[in-house]
N, C-alpha and C positions, 0 to 999 in steps of 0.2 A: 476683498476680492480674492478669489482662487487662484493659485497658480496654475491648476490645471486648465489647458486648452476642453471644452464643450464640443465635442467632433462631431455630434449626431447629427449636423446639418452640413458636413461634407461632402463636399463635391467630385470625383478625380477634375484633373487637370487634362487628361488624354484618354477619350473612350475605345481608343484602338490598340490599348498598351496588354500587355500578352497577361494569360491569368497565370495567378499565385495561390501559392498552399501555404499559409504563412509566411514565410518570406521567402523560402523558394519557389523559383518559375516550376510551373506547373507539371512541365514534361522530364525535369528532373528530380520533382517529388514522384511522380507514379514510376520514374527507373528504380528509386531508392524501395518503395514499397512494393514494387514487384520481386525485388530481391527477399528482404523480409516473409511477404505471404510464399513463395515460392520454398522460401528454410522452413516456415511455419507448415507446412504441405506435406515436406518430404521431415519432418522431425528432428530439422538440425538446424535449433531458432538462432542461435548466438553466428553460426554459420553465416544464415541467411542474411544478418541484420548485418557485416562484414561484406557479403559482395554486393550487396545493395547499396551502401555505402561507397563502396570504392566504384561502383557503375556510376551512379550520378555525381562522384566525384571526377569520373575520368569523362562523362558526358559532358559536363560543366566545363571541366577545361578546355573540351574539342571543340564546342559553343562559344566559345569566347569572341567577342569583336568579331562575328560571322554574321552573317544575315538574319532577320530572327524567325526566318518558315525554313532554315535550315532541315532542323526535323521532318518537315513535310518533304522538302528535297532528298533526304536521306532513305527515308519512306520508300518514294518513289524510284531512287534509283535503286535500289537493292530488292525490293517485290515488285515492282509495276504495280503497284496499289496506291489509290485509287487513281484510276482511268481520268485522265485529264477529258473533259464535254467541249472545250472550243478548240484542242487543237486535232486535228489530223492525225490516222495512223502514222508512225514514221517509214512503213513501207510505201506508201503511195509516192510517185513522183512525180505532180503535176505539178506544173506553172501554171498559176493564176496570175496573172498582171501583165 
């Protein structure tokens, strides 16, 4: 018998678990490779691949043991993007109840 484990019949464990780029979470592989395409752009690659690096480095740290739509929280409070659908302008002032 094989040592190796047969995985093509794997299951996850939790379908609401956040996506991944190989092992990192997803929102700080596209920090790390926006840095990269960004040096690759302007023609200062070894640059690029350095603060792209140290963004999802310093992203990852700030992520830590926080909530995991943080990002989305972050999003929001710095653009107003996107427009939350079920709540209310915040300048309205009405009581309902």
């Amino acid at each position: 018998m094989s040592s190796k484990q047969d995985l093509s019949h794997y299951i996850p464990r939790r379908l609401d678990s956040a996506g991944k780029f190989l092992f990192w979470d997803l929102d700080v592989a596209a920090l790390g490779l926006l840095g990269v395409l960004i040096g690759i752009g302007t023609g200062f690659t070894l640059l690029g691949v350095c603060i792209g690096i140290g963004l999802a480095f310093a992203y990852s740290r700030l992520k830590a043991g926080k909530h995991p739509g943080m990002a989305a929280h972050l999003l929001y409070w710095w653009t107003g993007l996107p427009v939350p659908r079920e709540l209310p302008g915040s300048h309205l002032r009405e009581l309902n109840g």
